[in-house]
C-alpha positions as CSV (number, residue, x, y, z in Angstrom):
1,X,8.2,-12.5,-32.3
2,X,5.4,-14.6,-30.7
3,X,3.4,-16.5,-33.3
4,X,1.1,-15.2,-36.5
5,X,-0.6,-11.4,-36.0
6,X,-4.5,-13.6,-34.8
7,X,-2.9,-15.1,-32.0
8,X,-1.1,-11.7,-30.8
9,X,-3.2,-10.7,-27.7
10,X,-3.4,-7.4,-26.8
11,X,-0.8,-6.3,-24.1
12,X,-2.1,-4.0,-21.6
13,X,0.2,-1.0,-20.1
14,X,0.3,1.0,-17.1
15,X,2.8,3.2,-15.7
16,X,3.7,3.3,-12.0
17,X,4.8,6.8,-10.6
18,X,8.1,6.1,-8.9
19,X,7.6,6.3,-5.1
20,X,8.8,5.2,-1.7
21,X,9.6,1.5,-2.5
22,X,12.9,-0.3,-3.2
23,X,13.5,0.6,-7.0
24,X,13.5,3.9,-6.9
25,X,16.8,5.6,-7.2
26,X,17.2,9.4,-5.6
27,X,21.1,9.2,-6.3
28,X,20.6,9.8,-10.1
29,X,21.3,12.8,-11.1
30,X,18.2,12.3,-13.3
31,X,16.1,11.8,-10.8
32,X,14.4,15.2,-10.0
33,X,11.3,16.2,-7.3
34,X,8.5,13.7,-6.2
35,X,6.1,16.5,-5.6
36,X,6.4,19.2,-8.3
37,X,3.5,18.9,-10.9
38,X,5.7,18.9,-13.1
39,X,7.3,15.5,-12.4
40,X,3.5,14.2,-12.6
41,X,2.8,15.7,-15.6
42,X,5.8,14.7,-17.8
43,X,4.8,10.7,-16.4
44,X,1.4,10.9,-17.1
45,X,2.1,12.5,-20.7
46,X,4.6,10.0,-21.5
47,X,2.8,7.0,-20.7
48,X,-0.4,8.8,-23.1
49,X,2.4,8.5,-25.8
50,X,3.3,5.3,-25.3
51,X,-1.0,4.5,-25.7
52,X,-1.0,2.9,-21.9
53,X,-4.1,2.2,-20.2
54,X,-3.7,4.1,-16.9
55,X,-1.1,6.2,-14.3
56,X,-0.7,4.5,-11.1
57,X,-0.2,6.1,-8.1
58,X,0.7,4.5,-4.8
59,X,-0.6,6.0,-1.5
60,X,1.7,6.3,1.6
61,X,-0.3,6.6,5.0
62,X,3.0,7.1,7.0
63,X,6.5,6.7,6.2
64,X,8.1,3.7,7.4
65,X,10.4,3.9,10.1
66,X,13.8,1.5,10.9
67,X,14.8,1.7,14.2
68,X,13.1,4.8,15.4
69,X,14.3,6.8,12.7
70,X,12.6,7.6,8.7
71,X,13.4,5.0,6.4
72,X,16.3,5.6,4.2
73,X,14.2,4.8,1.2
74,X,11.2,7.2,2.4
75,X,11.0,10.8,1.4
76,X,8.7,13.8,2.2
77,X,7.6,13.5,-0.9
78,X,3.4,11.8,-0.7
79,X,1.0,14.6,-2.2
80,X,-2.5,13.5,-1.6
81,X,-3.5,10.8,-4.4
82,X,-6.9,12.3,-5.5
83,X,-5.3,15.9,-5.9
84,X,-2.7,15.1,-8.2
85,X,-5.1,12.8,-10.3
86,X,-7.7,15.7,-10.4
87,X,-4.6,18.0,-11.7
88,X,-3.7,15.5,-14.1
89,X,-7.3,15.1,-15.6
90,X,-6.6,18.5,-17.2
91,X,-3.4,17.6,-18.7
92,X,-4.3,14.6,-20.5
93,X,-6.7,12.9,-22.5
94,X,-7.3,9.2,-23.0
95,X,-5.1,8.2,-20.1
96,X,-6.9,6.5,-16.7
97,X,-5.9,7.6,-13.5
98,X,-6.2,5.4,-10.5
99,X,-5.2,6.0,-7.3
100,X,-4.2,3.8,-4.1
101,X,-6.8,4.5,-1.2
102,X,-7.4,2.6,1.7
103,X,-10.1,0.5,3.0
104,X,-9.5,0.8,6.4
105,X,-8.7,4.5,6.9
106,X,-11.6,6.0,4.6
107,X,-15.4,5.8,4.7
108,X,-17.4,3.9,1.6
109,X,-19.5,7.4,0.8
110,X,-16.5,9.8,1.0
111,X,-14.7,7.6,-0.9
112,X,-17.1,6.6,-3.7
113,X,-18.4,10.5,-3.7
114,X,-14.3,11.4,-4.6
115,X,-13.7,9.1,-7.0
116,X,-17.3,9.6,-9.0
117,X,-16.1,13.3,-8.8
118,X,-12.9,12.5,-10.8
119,X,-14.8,10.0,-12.9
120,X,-16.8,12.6,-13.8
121,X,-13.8,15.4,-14.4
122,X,-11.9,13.3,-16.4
123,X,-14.7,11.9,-19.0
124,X,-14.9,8.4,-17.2
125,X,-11.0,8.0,-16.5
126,X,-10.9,7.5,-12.7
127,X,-9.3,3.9,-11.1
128,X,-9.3,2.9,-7.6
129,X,-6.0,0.3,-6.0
130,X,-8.7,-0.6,-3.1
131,X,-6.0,-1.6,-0.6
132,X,-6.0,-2.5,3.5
133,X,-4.0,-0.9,6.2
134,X,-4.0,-2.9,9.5
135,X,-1.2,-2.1,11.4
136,X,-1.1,0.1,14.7
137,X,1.3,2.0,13.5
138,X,-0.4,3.8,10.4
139,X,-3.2,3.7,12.5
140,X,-1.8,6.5,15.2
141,X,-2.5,8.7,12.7
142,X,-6.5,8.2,12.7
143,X,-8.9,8.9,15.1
144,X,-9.9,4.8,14.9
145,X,-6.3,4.3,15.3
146,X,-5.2,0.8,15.0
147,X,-8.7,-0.8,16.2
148,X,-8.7,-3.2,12.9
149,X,-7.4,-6.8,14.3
150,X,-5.8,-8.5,10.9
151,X,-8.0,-11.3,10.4
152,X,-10.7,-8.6,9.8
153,X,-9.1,-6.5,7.1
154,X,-10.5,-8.3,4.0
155,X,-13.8,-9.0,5.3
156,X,-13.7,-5.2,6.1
157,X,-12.5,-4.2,2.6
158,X,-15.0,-6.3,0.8
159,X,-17.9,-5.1,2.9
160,X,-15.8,-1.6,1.7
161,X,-16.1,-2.3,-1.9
162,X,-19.6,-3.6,-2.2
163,X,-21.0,-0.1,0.2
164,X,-19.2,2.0,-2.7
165,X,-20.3,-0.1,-6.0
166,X,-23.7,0.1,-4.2
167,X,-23.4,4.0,-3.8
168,X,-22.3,4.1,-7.8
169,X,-25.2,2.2,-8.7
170,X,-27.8,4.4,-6.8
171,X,-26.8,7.3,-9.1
172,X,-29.3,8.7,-11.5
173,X,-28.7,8.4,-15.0
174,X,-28.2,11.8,-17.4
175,X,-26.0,14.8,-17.0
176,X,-27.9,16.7,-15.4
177,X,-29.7,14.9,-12.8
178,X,-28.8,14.4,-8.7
179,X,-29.1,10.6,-7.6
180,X,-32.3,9.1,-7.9
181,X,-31.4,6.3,-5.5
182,X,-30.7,5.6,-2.1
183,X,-27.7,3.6,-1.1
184,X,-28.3,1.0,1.8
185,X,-25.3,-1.7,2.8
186,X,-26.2,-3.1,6.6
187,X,-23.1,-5.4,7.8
188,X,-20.7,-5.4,11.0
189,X,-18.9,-2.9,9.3
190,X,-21.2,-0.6,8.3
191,X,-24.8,0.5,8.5
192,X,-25.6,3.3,6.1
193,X,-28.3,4.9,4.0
194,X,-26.9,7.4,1.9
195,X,-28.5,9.0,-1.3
196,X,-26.1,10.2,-3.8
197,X,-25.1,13.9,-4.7
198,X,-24.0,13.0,-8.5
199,X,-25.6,11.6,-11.4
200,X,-23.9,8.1,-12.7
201,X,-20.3,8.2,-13.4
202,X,-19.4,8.4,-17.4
203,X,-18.1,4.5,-16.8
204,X,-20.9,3.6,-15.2
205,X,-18.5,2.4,-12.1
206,X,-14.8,3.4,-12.1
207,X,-12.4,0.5,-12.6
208,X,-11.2,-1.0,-9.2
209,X,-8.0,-2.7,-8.6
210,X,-6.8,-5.2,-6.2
211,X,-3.3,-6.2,-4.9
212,X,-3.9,-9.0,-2.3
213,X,-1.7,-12.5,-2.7
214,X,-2.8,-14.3,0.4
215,X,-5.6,-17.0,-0.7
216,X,-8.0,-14.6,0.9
217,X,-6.9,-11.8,-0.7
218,X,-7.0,-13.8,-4.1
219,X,-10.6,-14.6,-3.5
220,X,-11.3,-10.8,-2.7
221,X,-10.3,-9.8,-5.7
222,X,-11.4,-12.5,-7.6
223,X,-15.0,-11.9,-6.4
224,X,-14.6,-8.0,-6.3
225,X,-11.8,-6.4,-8.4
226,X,-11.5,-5.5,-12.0
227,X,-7.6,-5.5,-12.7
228,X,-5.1,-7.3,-10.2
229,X,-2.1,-5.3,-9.4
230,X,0.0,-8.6,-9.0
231,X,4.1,-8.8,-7.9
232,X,4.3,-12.3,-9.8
233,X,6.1,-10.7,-13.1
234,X,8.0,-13.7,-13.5
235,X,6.5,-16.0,-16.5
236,X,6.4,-19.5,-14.7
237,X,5.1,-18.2,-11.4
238,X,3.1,-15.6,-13.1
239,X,1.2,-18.6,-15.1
240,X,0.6,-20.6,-11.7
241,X,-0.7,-16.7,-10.1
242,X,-2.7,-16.3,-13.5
243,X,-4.6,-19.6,-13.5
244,X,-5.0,-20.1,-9.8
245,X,-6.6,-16.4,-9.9
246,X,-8.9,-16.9,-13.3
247,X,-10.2,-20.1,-11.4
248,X,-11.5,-18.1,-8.5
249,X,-13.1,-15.8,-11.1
250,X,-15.1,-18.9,-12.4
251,X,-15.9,-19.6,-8.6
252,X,-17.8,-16.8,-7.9
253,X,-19.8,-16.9,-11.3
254,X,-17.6,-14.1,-13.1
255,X,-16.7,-14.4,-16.9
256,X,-12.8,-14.5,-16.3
257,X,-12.0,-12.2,-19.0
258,X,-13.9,-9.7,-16.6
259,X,-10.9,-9.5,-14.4
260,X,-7.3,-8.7,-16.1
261,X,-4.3,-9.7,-14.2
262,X,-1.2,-6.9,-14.3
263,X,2.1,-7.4,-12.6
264,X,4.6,-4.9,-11.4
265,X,7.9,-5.2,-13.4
266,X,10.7,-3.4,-14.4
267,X,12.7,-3.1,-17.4
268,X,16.6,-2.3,-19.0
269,X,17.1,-2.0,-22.5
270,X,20.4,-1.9,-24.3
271,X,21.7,-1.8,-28.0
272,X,22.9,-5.3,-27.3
273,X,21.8,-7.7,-24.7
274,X,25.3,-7.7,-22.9
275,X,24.8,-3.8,-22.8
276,X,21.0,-4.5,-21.2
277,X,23.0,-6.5,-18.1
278,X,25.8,-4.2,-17.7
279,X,23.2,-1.4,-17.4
280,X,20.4,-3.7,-15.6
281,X,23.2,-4.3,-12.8
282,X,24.3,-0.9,-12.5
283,X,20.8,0.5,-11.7
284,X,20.5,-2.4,-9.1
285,X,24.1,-1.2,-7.0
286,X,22.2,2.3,-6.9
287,X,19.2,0.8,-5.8
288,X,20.9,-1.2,-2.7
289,X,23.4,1.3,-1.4
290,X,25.4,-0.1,1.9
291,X,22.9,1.8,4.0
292,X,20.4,0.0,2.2
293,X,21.6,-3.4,2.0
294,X,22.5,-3.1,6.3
295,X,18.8,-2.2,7.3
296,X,17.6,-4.9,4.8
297,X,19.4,-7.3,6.9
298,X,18.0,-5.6,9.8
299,X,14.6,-6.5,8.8
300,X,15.7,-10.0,8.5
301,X,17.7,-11.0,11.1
302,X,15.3,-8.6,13.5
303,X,18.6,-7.2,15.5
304,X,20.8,-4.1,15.1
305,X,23.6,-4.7,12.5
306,X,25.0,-1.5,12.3
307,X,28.2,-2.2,13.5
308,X,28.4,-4.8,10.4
309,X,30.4,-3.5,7.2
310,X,27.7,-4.0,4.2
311,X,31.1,-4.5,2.2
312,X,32.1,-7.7,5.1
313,X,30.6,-11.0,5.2
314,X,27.2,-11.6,6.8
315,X,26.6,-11.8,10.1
316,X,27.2,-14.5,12.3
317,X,24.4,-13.9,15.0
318,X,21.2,-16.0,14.0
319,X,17.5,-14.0,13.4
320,X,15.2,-12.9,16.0
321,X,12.4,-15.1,16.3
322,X,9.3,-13.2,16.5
323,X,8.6,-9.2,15.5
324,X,10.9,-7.2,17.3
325,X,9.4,-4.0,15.5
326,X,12.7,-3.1,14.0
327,X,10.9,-1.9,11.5
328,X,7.6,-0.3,11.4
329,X,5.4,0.7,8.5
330,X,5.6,-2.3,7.0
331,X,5.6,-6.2,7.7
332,X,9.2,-8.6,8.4
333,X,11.0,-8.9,5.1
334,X,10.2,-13.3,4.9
335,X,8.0,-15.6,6.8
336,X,10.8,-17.8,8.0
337,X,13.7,-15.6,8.8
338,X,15.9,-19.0,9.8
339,X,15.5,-20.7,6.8
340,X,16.1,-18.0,5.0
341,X,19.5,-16.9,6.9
342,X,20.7,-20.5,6.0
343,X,19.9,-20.1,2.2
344,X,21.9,-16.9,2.0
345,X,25.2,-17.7,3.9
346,X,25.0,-21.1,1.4
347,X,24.6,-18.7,-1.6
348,X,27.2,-16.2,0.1
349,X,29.4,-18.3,0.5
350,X,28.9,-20.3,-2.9
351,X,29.4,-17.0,-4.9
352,X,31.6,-15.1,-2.3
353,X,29.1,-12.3,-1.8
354,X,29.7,-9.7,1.0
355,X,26.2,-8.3,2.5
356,X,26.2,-5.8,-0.3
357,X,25.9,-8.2,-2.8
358,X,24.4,-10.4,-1.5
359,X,21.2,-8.0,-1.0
360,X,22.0,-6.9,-4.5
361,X,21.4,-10.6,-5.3
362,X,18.5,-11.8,-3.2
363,X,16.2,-8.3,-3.6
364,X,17.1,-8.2,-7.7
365,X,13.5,-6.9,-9.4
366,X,14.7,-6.3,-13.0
367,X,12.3,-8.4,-15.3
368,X,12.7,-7.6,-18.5
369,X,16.3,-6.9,-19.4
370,X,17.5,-7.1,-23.4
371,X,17.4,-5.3,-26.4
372,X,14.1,-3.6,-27.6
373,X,13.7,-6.3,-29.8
374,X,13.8,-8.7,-27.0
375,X,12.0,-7.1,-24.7
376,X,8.9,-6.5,-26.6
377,X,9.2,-10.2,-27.4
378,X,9.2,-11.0,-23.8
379,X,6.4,-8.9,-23.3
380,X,4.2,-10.5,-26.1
381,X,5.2,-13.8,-24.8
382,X,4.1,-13.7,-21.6
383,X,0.8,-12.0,-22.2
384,X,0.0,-14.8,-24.9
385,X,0.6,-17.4,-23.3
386,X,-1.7,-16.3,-20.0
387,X,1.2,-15.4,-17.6
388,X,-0.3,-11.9,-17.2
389,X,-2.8,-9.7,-19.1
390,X,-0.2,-6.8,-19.3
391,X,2.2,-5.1,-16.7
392,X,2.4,-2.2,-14.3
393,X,6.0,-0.5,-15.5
394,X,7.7,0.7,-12.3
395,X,10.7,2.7,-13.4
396,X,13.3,3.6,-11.0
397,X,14.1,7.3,-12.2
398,X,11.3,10.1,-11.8
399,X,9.8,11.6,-13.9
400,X,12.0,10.2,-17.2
401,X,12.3,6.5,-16.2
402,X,9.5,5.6,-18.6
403,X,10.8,7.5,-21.8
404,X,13.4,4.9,-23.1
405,X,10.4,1.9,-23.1
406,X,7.9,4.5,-25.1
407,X,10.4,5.8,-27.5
408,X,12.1,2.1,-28.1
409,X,9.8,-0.5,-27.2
410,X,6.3,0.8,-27.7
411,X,6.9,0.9,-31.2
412,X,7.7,-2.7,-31.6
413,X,4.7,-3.9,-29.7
414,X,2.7,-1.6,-32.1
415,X,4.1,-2.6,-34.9
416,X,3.6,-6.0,-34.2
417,X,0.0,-5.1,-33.8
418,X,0.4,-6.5,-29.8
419,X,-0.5,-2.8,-28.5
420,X,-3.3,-0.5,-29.9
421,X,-1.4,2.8,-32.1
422,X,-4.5,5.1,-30.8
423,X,-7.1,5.0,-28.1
424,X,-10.4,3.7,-29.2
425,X,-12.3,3.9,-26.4
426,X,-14.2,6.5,-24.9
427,X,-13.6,5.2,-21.0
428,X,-10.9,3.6,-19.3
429,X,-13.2,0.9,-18.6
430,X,-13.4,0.6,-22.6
431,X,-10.0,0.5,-23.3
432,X,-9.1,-1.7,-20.8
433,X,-11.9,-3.7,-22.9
434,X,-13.8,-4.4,-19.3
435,X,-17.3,-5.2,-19.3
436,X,-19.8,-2.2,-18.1
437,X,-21.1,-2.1,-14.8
């Protein structure tokens, strides 16, 4: 399974609480609340199990809207990040805890004042997705509204980061001790001279992510991030993603292995691979429900299809050109809404999909789908052969989606000595096997 025991790499783990996105499933009967503690808790203590690295949690500003009304794969259901990571500092032990906060609708001392706060709760544990927001539409609910023009939101975010690593790095050393520093970070951005209120943070800086994909967000992270939260799970495009990536790393002077790369994935095991498909392609019908599959058209074609029968063929009309602000909350499903239109009534028509299927096909996330056996395979391939340093699970069932990979997989990667059997450091920052800062 992937070559002698000294060429195994270690496989890094993290587990993604199921959110508003477009694998999670609320029709399951197993799916339960998105806001009790209880749902967090049973993640967070799964994933500790299962020896992962760190609990993800996502951040919703506003929920999406499609055609004037909530999104059907939105819910009420978006406690405030920080809270529920503070919580779950008391429930666990070894795991890290990052949370999704943005660049745009926060300030660098607040932020970097929170998250030394939980650094310092949890024993050096705290993680920080450092992400941009800048559309209009999340920004009605800020007093700067939507005042951020796009081109500026990653020259924004990496005047961000460096304000809140130099806040970090004013902190006084010892347990006891106030900062013994002053903070200063002059730009267009900001212009601030803050000394801190904590000593230094048990890591010394808590671990920040990144989850950009255009060239300039590659370059932000490279230059900036510890971990990339990548959506290139795939092992020939996440080779290209992982190369192209650890070369900007090189570019800006940074030891590559100082910056691990982490896709989101998914995963379906079976007793038999056939089993794996059957079950793989069930979870993807209750992913895309008609409803579903109509407004992703919608998002497309940039026009009102609701008289359209998701079980009927697609639809004749040809795509919008432009935004028409069908939907809001987040950005036009493709780049090039006519090209794409033309590939999908060729492969509709090819396969004799309806709209159903054909969104079942087209949107399919599923990436590792097989036995146990096979799956941890998969998993120790990709990671040695430099398509990822690990992956973000995203299961599609809360709170219990990540059981069956802990109690079937995690034992294979362990026994194949591909995933540590107990924590070893005393930081996230040292189990993640990161360089200090």
């Amino acid at each position: 399974m992937g070559g002698s025991e000294s060429e195994v790499r270690q496989v890094r783990l993290v587990a993604h609480f199921p959110g508003v996105n477009n694998t999670t499933v609320w029709s399951d009967p197993a799916s339960l609340s998105q806001i009790d503690f209880s749902s967090f808790e049973h993640l967070a203590r799964t994933a500790e199990r299962g020896r992962f690295d760190y609990l993800f949690l996502a951040e919703g500003l506003r929920l999406r809207e499609h055609q004037g009304l909530i999104h059907d794969l939105d819910v009420v259901g978006r406690p405030d990040t920080l809270t529920v990571l503070a919580a779950l500092a008391s429930v666990t032990d070894h795991l890290g805890l990052a949370g999704t906060l943005s660049t745009t609708y926060n300030e660098p001392y607040e932020l970097a004042r929170q998250l030394a706060t939980l650094d310092h709760l949890s024993g050096g544990r705290a993680a920080w997705n450092a992400v941009t927001s800048s559309d209009a539409f999340t920004g009605e609910n800020f007093r700067r509204g939507g005042y951020l023009d796009h081109a500026d939101r990653y020259e924004r975010a990496s005047s961000f980061v460096r304000a809140v690593r130099a806040f970090w790095d004013a902190a006084g050393e010892g347990a006891g001790g106030t900062g013994a520093g002053t903070a200063r970070h002059h730009d267009r951005f900001f212009d601030i001279e803050a000394r801190p209120t904590l000593p230094r943070a048990p890591q010394g800086q808590p671990v920040v992510i990144q989850a950009g994909d255009s060239p300039q967000g590659r370059d932000f992270a490279a230059a900036s991030a510890d971990v990339v939260f990548s959506r290139h799970g795939g092992f020939e495009e996440g080779k290209a993603f992982y190369a192209d990536v650890k070369r900007r790393v090189r570019a800006h002077g940074r030891d590559p292995e100082s910056l691990l790369i982490m896709p989101g994935v998914t995963y379906t095991v079976g007793d038999t691979a056939a089993e794996a498909d059957e079950k793989a392609l069930h979870v993807r019908y209750q992913q895309v429900s008609g409803q579903t599959a109509i407004r992703f058209l919608e998002s497309v074609w940039g026009r009102d299809l609701s008289d359209h029968d998701p079980e009927g063929p697609l639809p004749d009309a040809d795509p919008v050109v432009g935004d028409t602000g069908i939907t809001r909350g987040r950005t036009r499903m493709v780049r090039d809404p006519a090209a794409t239109v033309r590939e999908w009534r060729e492969l509709a028509e090819a396969k004799r999909l309806n709209i159903r299927d054909l969104v079942v096909e087209v949107s399919a996330r599923q990436t590792f789908v097989g036995t146990p056996e096979s799956v941890a395979a998969d998993i120790i391939t990709h990671v040695r052969e430099r398509a990822s340093d690990g992956f973000v699970l995203v299961p599609h069932i809360t709170p219990g989606g990540l059981d069956e990979f802990v109690d079937r997989v995690v034992p294979l990667l362990q026994e194949r000595r591909a995933l540590r059997a107990e924590y070893t450091g005393a930081t996230l920052r040292e189990n993640l096997g990161l360089p200090p800062r």
